[in-house]
C-alpha positions as CSV (number, residue, x, y, z in Angstrom):
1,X,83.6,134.5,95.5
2,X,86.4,134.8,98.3
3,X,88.9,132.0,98.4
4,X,87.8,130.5,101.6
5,X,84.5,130.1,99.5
6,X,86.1,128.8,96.4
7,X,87.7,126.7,98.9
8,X,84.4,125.3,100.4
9,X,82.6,124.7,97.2
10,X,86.0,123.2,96.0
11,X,85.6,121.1,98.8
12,X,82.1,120.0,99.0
13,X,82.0,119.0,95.3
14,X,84.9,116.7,96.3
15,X,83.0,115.2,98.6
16,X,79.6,115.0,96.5
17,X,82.1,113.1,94.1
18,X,83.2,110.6,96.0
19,X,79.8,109.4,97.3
20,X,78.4,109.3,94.0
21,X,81.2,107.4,93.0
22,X,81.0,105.0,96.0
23,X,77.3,104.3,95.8
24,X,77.9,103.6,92.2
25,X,80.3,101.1,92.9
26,X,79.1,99.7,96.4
27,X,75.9,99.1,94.4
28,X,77.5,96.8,92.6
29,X,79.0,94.3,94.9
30,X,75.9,94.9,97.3
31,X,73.7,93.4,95.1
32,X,76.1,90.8,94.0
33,X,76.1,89.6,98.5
34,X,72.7,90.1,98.9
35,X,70.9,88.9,95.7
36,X,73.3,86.5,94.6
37,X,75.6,85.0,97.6
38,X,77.7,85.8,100.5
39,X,80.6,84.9,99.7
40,X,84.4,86.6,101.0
41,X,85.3,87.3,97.2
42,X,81.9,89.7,97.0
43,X,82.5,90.8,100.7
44,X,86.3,91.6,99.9
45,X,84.7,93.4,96.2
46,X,82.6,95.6,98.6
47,X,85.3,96.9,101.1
48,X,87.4,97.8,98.3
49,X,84.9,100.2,96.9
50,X,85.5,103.3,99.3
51,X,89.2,102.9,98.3
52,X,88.2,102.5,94.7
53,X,86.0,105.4,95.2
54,X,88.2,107.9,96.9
55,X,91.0,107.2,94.2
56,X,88.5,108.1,91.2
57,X,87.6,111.3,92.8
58,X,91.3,112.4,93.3
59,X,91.8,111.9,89.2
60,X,88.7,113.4,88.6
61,X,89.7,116.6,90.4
62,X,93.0,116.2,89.4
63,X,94.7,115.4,92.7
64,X,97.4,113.0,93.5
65,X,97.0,109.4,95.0
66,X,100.2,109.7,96.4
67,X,99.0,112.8,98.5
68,X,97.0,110.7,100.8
69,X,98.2,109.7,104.1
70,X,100.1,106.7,103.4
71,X,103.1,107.1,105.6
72,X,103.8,104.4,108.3
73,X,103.4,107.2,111.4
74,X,104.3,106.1,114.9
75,X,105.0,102.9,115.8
76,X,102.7,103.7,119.3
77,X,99.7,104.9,117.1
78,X,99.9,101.7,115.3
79,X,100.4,99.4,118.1
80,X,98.1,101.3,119.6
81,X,95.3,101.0,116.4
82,X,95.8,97.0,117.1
83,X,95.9,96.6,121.3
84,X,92.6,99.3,122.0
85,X,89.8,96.8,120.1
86,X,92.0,94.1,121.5
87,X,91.0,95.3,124.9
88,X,87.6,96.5,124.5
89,X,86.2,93.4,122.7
90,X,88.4,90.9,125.3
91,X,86.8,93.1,127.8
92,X,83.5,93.1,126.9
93,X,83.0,89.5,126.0
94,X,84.7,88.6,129.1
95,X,81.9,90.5,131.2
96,X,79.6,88.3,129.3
97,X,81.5,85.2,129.4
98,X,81.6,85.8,133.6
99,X,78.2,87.4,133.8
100,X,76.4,84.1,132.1
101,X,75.6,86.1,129.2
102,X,76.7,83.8,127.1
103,X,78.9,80.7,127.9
104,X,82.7,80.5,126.9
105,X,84.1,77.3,125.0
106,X,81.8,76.6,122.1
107,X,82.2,72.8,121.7
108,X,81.0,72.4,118.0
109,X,83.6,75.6,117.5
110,X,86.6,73.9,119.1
111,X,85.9,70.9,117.5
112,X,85.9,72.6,113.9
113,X,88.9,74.4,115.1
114,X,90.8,71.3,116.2
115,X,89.9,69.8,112.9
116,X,91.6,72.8,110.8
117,X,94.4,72.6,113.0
118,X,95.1,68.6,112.6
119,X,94.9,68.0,116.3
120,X,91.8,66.5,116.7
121,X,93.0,65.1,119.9
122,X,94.8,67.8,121.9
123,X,92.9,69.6,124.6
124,X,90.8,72.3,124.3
125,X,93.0,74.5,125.6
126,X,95.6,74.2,123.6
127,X,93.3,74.4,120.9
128,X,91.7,77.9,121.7
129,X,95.0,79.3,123.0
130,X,96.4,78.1,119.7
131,X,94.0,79.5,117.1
132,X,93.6,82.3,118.7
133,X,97.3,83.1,118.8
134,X,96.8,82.1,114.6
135,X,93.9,84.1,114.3
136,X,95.5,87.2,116.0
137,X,98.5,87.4,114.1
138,X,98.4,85.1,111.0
139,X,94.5,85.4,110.2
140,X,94.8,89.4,111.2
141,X,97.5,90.4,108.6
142,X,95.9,88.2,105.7
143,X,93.0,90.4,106.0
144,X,94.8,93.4,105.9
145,X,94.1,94.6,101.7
146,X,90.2,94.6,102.5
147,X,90.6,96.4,105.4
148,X,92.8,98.4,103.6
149,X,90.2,99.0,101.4
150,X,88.0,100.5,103.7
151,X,90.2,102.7,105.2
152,X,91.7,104.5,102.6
153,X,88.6,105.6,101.4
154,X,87.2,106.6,105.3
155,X,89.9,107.6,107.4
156,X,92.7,108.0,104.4
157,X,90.5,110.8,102.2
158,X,86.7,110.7,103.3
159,X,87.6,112.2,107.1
160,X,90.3,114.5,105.8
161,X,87.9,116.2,103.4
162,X,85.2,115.9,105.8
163,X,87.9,118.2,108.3
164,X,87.8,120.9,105.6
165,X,84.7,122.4,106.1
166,X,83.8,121.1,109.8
167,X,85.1,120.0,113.8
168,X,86.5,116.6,115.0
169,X,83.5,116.3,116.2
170,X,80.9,116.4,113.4
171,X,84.1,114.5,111.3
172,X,83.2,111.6,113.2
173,X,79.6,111.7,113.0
174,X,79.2,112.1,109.9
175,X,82.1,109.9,108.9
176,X,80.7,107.6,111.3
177,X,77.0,107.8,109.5
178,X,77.8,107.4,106.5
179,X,79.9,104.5,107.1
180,X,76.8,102.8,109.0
181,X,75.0,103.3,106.4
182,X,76.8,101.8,104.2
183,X,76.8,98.6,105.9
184,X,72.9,98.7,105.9
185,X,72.0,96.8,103.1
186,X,74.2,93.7,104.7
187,X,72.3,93.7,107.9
188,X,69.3,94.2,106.7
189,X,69.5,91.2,104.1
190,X,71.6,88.4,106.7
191,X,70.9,90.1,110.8
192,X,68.5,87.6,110.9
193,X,66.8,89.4,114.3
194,X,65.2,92.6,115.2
195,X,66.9,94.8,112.4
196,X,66.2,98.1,114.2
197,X,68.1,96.9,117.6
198,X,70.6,95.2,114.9
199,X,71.3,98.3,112.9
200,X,70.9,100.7,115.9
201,X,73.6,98.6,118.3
202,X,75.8,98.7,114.9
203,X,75.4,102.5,114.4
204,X,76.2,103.6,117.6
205,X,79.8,101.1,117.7
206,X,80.4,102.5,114.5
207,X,80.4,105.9,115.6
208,X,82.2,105.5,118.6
209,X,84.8,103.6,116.8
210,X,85.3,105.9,114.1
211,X,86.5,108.8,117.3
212,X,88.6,106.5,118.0
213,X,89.9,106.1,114.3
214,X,90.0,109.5,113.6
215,X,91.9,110.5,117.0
216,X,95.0,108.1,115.8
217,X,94.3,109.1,111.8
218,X,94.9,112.9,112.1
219,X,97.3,112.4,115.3
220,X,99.7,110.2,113.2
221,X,98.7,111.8,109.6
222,X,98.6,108.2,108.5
223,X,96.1,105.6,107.6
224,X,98.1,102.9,109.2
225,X,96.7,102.9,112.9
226,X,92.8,103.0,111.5
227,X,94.3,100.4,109.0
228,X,95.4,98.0,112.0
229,X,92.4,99.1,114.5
230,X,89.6,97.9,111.7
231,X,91.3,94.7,111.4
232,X,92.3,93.9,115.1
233,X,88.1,95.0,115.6
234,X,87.0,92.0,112.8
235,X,89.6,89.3,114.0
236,X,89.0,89.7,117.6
237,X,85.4,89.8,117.1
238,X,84.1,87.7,114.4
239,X,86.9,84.7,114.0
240,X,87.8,84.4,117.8
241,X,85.5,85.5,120.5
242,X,81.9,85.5,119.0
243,X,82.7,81.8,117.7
244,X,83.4,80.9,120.9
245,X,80.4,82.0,122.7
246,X,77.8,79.6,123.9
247,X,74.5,80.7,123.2
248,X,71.9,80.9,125.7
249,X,68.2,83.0,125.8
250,X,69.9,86.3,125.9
251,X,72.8,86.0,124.3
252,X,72.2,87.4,120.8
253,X,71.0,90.5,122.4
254,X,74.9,91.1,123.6
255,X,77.3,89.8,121.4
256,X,78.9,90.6,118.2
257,X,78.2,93.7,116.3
258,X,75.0,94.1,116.5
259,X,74.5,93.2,120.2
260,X,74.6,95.8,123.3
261,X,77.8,95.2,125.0
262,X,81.0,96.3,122.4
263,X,78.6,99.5,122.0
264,X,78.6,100.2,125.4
265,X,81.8,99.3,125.7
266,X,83.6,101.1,123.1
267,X,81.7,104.3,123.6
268,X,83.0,104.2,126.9
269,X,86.6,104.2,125.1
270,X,85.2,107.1,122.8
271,X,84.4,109.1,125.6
272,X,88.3,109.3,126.4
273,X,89.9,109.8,122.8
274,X,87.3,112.7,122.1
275,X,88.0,114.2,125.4
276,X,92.4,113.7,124.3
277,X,91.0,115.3,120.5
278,X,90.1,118.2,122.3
279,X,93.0,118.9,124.4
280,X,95.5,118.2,121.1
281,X,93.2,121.0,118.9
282,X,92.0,118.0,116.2
């Protein structure tokens, strides 16, 4: 056996390793979300598994934790992991918001909101501009150890072995796949709509996200930016602008994750960070 053959077998048993290891573990808190309950403390137990998974395999080949790409990186790739889902999910919900998609100003949201915020009197606006201001900044940085958890498993060492033995461009996909995947058992067990649209709309964003990801990830050799992009994705998305979305007929068929728009959207934005991988070599 050749070394760059020892290197490849080295390789994929690494990788065979750490998805054993994280089915294993995601098993675990899958069941506990979708046989049990829902809760955040069984949601926050699942997105620490990848990191929980990638730190097992480095002790079990005999690697070091501290080898992974922990440093801070640029200050631009991490504003820039925060401000690009910050644009494409404003973006996108605006087009529905204008297009009549969906409505903008959920009253039974603003109300809760207002209520939370002990200013059950002050005027809507002040109340969305408000929350959202909380939401983006306050809301965004307490969710930052799950999200943590995540990452360091994908972007942090899944994508980095995944470079080993194959292109930026099959990194992603397959990064991006598996990572779907992963998320399967979720949608399946709480969509609540046509699964196959659900899980395909979900898919495709997930892939298109993960270019993205994996652009700032090996540009920056740090975690940090796909750290910040994964949680400026959730906040903008689940706590602001889907809550504030009045439903109509169509609606569900656009927004959130498992709706048309931030698919289109985002792969839009993927088109432009595979095309600036290529010119940099990733």
């Amino acid at each position: 056996m050749t070394a760059v053959q020892a290197d490849r077998h080295t390789t994929i048993i690494t990788l065979l390793t750490f998805l054993g290891m994280l089915t294993i573990a995601s098993a675990v808190a899958h069941y506990a979300i979708v046989a049990l309950v829902p809760t955040s403390l069984y949601v926050g137990t699942l997105m620490m598994m990848p990191a929980l998974a990638a730190f097992l395999t480095l002790k079990l080949r005999g690697r070091r934790i501290s080898d992974l790409p922990w440093t801070w990186g640029s200050h631009r790739a991490n504003w820039a992991g925060y401000l690009v889902p910050a644009f494409y999910v404003s973006l996108g919900y605006g087009i529905i918001w204008l297009s009549g998609l969906g409505g903008f100003g959920n009253a039974a949201t603003i109300s809760e909101w207002s209520g939370e915020l002990g200013l059950p009197d002050a005027p809507a606006f002040v109340v969305i501009a408000l929350m959202g201001v909380l939401m983006a900044v306050v809301q965004f940085a307490k969710s930052l150890g799950t999200i943590a958890g995540e990452e360091i498993g994908w972007r942090g060492f899944f994508a980095w072995e995944l470079r080993k033995l194959f292109s930026f461009n099959a990194t992603c996909l397959i990064s991006g796949a598996v990572w779907a995947v992963w998320h399967y058992p979720v949608i399946i067990a709480y969509g609540g709509g046509n699964t196959l649209f659900q899980l395909a709309c979900f898919t495709v964003m997930i892939i298109a996200m993960t270019v993205i990801m994996t652009y700032y990830t090996f540009k920056s050799r740090s975690v940090w930016p796909a750290i910040m992009f994964h949680g400026a994705h959730n906040i903008y998305i689940q706590k602001i602008c889907t809550p504030l979305t009045v439903e109509n007929p169509s609606t569900s068929l656009w927004t959130d994750e498992y709706g048309l728009m931030i698919p289109i959207i985002v792969s839009l934005v993927a088109i432009i960070y595979w095309q600036r991988a290529r010119k940099a070599g990733l």
